[in-house]
TIMARMAR-169543 format. One record per residue (C-alpha): x, y, z; residue number from 1. Coordinates in pm, 1 decimal. Example, Ala and Ser with C-alpha at 12.3 -4.5 7.8 and 13.67 -1.06 7.14 Angstrom:
2
+----------+----------+----------+-----+
:       xx :       yy :       zz :   n :
+----------+----------+----------+-----+
:   1230.0 :   -450.0 :    780.0 :   1 :
:   1367.0 :   -106.0 :    714.0 :   2 :
+----------+----------+----------+-----+
***
This chain:
334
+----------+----------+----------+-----+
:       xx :       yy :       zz :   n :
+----------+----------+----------+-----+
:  -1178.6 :   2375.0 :   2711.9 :   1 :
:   -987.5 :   2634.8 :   2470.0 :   2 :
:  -1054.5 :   2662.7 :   2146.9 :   3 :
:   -782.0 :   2535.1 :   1975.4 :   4 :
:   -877.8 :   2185.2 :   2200.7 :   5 :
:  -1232.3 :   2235.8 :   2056.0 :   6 :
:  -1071.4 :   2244.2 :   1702.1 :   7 :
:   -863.3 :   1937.7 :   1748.9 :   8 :
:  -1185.9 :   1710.0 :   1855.7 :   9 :
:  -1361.1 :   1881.4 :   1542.0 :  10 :
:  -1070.8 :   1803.8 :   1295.4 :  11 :
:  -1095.4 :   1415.7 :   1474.5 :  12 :
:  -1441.2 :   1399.8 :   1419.6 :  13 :
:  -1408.9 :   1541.6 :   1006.6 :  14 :
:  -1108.6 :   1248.4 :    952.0 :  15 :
:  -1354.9 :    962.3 :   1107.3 :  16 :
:  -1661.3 :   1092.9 :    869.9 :  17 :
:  -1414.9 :   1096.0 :    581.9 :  18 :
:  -1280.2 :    733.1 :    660.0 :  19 :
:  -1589.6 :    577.4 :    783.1 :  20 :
:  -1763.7 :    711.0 :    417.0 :  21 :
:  -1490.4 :    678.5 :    215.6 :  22 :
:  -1387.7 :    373.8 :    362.1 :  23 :
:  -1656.7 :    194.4 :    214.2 :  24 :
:  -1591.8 :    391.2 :   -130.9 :  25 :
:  -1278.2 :    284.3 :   -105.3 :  26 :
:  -1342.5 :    -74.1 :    -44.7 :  27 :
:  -1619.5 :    -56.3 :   -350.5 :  28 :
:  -1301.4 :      4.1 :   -596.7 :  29 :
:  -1123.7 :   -261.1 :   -426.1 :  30 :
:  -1386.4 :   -498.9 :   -483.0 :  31 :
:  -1434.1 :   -437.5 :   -858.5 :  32 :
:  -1130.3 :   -703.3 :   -866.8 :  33 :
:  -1193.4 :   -897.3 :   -568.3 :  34 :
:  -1543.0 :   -980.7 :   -626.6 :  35 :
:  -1723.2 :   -892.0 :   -942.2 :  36 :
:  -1687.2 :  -1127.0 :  -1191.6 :  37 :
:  -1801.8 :   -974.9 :  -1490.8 :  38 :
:  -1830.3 :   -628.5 :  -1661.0 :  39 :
:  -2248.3 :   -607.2 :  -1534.6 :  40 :
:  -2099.1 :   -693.2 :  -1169.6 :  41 :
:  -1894.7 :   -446.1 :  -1171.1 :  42 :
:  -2109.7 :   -165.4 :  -1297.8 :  43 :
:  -2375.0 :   -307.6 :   -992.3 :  44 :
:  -2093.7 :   -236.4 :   -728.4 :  45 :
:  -1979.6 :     81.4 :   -890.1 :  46 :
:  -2353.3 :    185.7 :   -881.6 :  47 :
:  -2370.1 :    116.3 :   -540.8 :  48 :
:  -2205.5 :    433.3 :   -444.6 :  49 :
:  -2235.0 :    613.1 :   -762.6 :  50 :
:  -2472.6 :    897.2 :   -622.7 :  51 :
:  -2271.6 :    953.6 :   -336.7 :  52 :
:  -1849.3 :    918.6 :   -352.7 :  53 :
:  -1833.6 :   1255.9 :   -376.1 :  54 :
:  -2023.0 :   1362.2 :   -140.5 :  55 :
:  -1811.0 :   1135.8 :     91.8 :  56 :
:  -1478.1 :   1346.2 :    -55.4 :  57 :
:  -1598.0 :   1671.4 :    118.1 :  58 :
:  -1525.8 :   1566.6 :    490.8 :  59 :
:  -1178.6 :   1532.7 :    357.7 :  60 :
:  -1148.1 :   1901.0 :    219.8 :  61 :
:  -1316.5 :   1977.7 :    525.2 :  62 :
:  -1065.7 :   1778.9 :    735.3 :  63 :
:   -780.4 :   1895.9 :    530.2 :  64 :
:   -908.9 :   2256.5 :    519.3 :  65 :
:   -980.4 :   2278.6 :    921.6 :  66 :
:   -618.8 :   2151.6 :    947.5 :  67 :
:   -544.6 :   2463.1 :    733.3 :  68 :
:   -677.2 :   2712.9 :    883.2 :  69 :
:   -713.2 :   2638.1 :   1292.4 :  70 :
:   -339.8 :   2431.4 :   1310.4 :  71 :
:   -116.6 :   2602.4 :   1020.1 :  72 :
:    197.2 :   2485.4 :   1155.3 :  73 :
:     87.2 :   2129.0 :   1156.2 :  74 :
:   -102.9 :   2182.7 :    813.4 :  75 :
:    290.6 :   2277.0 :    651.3 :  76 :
:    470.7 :   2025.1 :    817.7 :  77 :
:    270.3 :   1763.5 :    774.4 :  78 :
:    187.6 :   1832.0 :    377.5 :  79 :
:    544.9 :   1930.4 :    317.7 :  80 :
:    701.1 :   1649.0 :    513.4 :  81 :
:    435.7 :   1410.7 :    349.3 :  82 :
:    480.3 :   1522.5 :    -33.6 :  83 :
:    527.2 :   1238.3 :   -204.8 :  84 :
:    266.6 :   1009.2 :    -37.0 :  85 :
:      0.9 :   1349.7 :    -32.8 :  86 :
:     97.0 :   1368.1 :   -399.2 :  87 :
:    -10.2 :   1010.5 :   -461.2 :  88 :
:   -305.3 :   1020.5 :   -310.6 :  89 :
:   -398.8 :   1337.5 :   -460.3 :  90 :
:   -362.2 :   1167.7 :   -785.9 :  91 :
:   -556.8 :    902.6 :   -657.9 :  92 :
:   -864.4 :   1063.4 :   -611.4 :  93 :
:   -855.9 :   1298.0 :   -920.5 :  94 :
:   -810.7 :    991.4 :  -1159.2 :  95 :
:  -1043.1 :    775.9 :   -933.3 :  96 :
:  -1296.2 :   1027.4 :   -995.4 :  97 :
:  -1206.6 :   1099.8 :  -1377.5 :  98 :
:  -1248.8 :    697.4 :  -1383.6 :  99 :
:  -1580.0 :    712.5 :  -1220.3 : 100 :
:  -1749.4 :    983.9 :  -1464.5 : 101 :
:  -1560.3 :    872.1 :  -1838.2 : 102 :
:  -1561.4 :    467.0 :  -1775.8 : 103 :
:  -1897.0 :    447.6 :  -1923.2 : 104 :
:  -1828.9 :    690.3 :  -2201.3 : 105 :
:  -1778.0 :    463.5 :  -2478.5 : 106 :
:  -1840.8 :    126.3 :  -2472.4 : 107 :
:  -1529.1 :      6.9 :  -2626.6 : 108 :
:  -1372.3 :   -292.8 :  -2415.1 : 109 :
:  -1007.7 :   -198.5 :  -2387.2 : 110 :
:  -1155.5 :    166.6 :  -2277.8 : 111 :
:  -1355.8 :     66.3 :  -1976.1 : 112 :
:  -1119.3 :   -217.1 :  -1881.1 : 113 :
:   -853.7 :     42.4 :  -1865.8 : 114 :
:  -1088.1 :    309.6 :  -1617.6 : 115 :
:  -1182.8 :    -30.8 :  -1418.5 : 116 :
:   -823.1 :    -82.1 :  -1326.8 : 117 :
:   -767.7 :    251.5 :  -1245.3 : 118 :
:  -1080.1 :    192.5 :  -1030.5 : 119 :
:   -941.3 :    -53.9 :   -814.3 : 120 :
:   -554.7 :     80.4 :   -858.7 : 121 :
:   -637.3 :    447.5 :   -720.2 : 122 :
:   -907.2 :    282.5 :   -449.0 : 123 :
:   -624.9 :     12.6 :   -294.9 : 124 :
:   -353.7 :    300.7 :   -300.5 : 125 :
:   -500.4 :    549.1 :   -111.2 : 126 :
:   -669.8 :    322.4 :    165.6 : 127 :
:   -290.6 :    199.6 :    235.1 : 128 :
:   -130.1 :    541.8 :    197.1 : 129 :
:   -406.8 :    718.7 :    453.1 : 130 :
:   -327.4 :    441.7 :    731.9 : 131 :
:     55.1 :    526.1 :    647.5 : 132 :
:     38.8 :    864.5 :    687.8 : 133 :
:   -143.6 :    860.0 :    989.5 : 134 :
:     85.1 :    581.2 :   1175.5 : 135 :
:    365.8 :    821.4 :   1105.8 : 136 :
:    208.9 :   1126.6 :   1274.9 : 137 :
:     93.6 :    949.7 :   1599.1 : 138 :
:    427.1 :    722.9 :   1579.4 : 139 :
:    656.9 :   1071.5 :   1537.4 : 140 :
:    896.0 :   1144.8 :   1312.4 : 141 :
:   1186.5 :   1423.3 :   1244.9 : 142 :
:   1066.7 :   1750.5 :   1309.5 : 143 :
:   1343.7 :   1986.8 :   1407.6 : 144 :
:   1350.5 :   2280.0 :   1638.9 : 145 :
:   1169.7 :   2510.6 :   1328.0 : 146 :
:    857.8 :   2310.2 :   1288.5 : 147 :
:   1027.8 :   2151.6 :    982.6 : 148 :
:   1017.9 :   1795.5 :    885.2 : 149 :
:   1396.1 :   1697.2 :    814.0 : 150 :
:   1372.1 :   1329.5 :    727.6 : 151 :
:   1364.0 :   1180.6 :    413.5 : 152 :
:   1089.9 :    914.6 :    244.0 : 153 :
:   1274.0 :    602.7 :    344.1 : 154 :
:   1164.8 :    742.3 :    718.0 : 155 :
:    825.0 :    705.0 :    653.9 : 156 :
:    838.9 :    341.4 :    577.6 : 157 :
:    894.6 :    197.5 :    939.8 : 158 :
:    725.5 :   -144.2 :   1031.9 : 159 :
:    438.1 :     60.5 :   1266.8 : 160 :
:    330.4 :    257.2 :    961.2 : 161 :
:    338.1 :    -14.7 :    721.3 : 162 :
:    111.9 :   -189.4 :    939.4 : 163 :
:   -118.0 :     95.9 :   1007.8 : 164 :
:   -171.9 :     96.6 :    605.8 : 165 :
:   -216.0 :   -250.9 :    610.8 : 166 :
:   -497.2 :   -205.3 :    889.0 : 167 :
:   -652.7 :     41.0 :    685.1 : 168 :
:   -662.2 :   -136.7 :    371.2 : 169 :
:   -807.2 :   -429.4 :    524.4 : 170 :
:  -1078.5 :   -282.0 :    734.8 : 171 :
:  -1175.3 :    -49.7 :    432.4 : 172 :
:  -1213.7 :   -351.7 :    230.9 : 173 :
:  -1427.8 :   -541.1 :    441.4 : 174 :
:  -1623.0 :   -210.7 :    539.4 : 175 :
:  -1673.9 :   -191.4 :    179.1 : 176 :
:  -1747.6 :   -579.1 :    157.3 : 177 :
:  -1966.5 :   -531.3 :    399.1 : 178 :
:  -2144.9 :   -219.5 :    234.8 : 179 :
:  -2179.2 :   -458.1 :   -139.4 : 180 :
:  -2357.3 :   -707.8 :     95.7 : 181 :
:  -2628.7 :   -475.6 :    254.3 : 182 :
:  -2680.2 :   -263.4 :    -78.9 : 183 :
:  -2720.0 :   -576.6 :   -314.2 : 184 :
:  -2942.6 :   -893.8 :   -450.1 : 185 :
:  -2885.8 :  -1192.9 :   -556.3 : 186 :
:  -2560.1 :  -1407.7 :   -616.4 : 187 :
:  -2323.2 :  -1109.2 :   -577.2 : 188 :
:  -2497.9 :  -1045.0 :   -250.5 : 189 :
:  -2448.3 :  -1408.4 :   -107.9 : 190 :
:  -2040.5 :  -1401.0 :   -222.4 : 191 :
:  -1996.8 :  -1047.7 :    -59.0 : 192 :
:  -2106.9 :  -1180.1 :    278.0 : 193 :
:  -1856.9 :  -1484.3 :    202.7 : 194 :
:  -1590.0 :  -1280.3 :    148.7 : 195 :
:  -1652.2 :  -1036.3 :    445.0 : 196 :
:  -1615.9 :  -1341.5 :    682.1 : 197 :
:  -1248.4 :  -1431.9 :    522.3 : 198 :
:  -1155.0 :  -1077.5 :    484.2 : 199 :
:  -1265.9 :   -987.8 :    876.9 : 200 :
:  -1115.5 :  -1243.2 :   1008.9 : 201 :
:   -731.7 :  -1077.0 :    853.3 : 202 :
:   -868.4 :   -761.4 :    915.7 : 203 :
:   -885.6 :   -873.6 :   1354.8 : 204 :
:   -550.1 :  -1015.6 :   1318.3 : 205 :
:   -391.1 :   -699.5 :   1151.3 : 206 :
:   -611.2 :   -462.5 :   1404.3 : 207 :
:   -512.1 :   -621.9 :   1677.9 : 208 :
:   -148.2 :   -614.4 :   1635.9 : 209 :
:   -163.9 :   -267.0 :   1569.3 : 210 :
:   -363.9 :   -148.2 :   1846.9 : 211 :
:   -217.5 :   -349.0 :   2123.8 : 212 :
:     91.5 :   -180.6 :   1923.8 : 213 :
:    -43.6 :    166.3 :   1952.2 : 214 :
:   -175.6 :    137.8 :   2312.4 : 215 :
:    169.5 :     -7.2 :   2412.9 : 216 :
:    404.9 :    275.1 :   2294.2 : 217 :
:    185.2 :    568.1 :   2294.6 : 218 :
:   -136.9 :    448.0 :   2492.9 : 219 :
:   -341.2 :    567.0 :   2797.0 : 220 :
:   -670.2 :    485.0 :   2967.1 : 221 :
:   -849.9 :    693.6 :   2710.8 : 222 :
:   -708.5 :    502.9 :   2407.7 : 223 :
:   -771.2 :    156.3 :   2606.5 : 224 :
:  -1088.6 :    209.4 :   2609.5 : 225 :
:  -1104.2 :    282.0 :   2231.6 : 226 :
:   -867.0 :    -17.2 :   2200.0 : 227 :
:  -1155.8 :   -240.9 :   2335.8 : 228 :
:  -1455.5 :   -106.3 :   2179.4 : 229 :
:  -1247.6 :   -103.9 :   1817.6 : 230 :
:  -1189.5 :   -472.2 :   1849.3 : 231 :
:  -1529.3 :   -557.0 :   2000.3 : 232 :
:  -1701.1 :   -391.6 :   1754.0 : 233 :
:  -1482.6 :   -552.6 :   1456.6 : 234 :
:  -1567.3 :   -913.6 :   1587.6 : 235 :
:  -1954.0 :   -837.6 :   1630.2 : 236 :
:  -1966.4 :   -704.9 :   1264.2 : 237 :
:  -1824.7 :  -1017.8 :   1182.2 : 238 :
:  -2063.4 :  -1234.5 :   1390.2 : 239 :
:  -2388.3 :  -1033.2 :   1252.2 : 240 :
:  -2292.9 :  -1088.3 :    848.0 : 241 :
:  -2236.7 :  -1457.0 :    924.6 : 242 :
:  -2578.1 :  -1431.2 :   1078.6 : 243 :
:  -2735.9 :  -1209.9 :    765.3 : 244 :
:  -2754.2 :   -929.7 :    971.4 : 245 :
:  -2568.0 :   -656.3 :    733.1 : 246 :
:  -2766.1 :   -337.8 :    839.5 : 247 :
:  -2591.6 :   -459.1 :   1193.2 : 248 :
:  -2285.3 :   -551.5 :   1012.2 : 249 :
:  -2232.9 :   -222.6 :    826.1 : 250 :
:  -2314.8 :    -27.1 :   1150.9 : 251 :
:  -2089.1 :   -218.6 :   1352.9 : 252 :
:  -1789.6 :   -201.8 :   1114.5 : 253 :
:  -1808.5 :    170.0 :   1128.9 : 254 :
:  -1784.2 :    150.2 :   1501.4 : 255 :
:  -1469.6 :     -4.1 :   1439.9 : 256 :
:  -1348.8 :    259.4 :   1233.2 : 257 :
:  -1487.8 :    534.2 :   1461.3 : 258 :
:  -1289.0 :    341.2 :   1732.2 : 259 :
:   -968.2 :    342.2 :   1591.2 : 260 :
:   -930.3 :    656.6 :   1451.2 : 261 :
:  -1030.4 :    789.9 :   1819.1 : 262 :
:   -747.1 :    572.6 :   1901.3 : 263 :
:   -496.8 :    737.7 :   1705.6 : 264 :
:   -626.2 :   1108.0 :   1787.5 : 265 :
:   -630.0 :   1044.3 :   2189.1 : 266 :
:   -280.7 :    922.3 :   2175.6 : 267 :
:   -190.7 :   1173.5 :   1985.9 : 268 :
:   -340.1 :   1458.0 :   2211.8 : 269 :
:   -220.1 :   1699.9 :   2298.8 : 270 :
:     42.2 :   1697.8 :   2054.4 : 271 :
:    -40.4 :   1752.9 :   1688.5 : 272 :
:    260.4 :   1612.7 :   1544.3 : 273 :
:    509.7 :   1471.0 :   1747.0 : 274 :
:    902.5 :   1476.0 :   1683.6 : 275 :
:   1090.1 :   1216.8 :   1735.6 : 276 :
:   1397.9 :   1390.2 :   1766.2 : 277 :
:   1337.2 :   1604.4 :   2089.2 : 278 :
:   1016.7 :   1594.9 :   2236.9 : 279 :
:   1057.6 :   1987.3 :   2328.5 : 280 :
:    997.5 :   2024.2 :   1959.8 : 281 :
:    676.6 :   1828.7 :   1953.5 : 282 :
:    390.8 :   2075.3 :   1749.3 : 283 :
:     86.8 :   2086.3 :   1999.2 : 284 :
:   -246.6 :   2159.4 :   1976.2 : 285 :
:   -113.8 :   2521.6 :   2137.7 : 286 :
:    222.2 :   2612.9 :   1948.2 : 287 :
:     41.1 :   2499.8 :   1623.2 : 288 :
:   -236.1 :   2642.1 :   1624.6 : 289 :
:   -419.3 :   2976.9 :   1463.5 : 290 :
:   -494.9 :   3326.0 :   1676.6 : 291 :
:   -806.8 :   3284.6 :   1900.3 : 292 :
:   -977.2 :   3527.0 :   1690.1 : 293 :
:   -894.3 :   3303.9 :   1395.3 : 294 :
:  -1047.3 :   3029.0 :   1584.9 : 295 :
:  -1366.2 :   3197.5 :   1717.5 : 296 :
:  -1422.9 :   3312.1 :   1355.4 : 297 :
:  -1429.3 :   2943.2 :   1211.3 : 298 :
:  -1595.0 :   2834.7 :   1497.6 : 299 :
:  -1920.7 :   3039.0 :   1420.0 : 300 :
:  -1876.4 :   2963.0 :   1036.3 : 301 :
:  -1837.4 :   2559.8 :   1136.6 : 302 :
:  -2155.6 :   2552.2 :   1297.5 : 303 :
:  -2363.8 :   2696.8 :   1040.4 : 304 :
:  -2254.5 :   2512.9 :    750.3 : 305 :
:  -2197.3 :   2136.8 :    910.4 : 306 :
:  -2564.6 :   2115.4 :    989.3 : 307 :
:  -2660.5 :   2186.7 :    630.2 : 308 :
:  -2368.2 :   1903.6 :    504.1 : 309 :
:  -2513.8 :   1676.0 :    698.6 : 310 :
:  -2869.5 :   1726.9 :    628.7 : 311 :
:  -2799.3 :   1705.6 :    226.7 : 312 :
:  -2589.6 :   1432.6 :    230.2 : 313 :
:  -2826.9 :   1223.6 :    479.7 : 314 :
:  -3110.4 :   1327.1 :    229.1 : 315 :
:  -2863.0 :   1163.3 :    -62.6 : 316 :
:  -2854.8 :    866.0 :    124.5 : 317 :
:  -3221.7 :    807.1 :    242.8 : 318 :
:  -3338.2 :    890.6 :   -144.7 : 319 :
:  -3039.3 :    626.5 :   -316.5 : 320 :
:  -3131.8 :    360.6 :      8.5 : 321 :
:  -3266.6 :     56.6 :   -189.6 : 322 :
:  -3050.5 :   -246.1 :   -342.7 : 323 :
:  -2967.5 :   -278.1 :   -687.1 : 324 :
:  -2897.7 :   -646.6 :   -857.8 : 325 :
:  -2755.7 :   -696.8 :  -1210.0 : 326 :
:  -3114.5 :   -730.6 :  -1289.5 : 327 :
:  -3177.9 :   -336.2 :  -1261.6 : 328 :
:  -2804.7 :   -309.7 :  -1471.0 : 329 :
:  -2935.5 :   -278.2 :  -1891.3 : 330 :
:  -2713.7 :   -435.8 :  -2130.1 : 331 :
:  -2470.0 :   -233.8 :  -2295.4 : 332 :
:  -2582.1 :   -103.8 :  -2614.4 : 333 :
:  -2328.6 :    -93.0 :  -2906.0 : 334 :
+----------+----------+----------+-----+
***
């Protein structure tokens, strides 16, 4: 295997971390609308992943800085092409975190009302925009003989992408449903496993379509395989929160994730980007990508520091492990 194919299974693996952690983050936000139902609620769910959201944000600078530096081409096509929606989500997650950090600053009402809907506002956005952007690049879209996207923002709204952000949003959510359940107590606990049974059960439907979608125009044996386990997985989650079972639940819903962004990259392989113009102008995981030297270089420097990511941010996690309840939440003081 060459390096540059070793750098496009890397850059695969850094997007599913960043979705399957920030999925739930995502979903979190989401929920601060869908299922809190007062201000202590929401502080519980926010809570929830307080000590770690952005932690979770570093496999996407890693993503998007791999994507940098091993496939430039495909970095400046795809951020230039993408402006407006990269912009948006950029946005996104600097207000979402300003939100975060000043929402609890004062403890006027119309402040922290205001940060809560840009809670859930820059949470939804982004969890469409990501499954968007990535039904675009698998789908194709017009990239002339120069490596340049040439189409406009209109393009990027076709019915596969639309439905890709759809998927998204909905598996986020109930990843993040699913999430509320296993790190909660009490009432708030009880309606987050009701509501992960509703929301899974959209969440099949929209997967389903989009897969069978995927496999149909773009699919191989690979993805079929990934196909299966996506939508096996997604159904089992289901099944083991309507049995109780949300340490199963949680685990299984990331499978689903894992699953389906493996989809998407093993279609995609061994182009990059595709066009969908003239396939001779396709960017590949070989015309893209960086100098072998280049390569070799971040290779060495990848495995040194991913070992050391992972072993803080599993230490976050194993320290933060236990469920809170509005019981641990004190009452504002004025």
């Amino acid at each position: 295997m060459e390096l540059h194919d070793v750098w496009f299974v890397l850059i695969a693996v850094l997007w599913t971390g960043y979705f399957f952690l920030e999925g739930f983050d995502f979903g979190i936000g989401i929920l601060t609308k869908l299922l809190a139902r007062d201000r202590k609620e929401r502080r519980v769910l926010i809570n929830t992943i307080g000590p770690v959201w952005d932690g979770n944000e570093v496999w996407l600078l890693s993503a998007a800085g791999g994507t940098f530096a091993a496939f430039p081409d495909w970095y400046a096509t795809l951020f230039s092409g993408f402006y407006l929606p990269m912009l948006a989500i950029l946005i996104c997650l600097i207000l979402r975190g300003v939100a975060f950090e000043y929402r609890a600053k004062r403890p006027g009402e119309k402040w922290q009302r205001n940060w809560e809907h840009t809670i859930f506002w820059t949470s939804l956005v982004p969890a469409l925009l990501w499954g968007m952007a990535f039904g675009n690049i698998v789908h194709g879209v017009k990239i002339d003989a120069r490596m340049e996207y040439v189409g406009g923002l209109g393009d990027l709204l076709n019915p596969y992408a639309i439905l890709g952000g759809l998927v998204t949003l909905a598996l986020f959510t109930f990843h993040g449903t699913v999430f509320a359940a296993l790190k909660t107590v009490g009432e708030i606990r009880a309606r987050a496993r009701r509501l992960a049974l509703a929301l899974g059960a959209v969440t099949v439907v929209l997967a389903l379509g989009f897969l069978i979608w995927t496999q149909a125009d773009t699919g191989n044996a690979r993805t079929l395989v990934t196909v299966v386990l996506a939508v096996v997985a997604l159904v089992a989650a289901i099944g083991a929160i309507a049995a109780g079972r949300e340490g199963w639940s949680f685990a299984l819903s990331g499978v689903t994730i894992v699953a389906v962004v493996a989809t998407l990259f093993l279609a995609l392989f061994p182009n990059v980007m595709p066009s969908s113009l003239n396939a001779a102008w396709n960017l590949t995981v070989t015309n893209a990508s960086s100098t072998p030297y280049t390569l070799k270089i971040m290779t060495w420097c990848a495995g040194i520091a991913t070992p050391v990511v992972l072993l803080y941010q599993g230490w976050t996690y194993w320290v933060f492990r236990k469920r809170i309840g509005t019981q641990h939440i004190a009452d504002a003081q004025h």
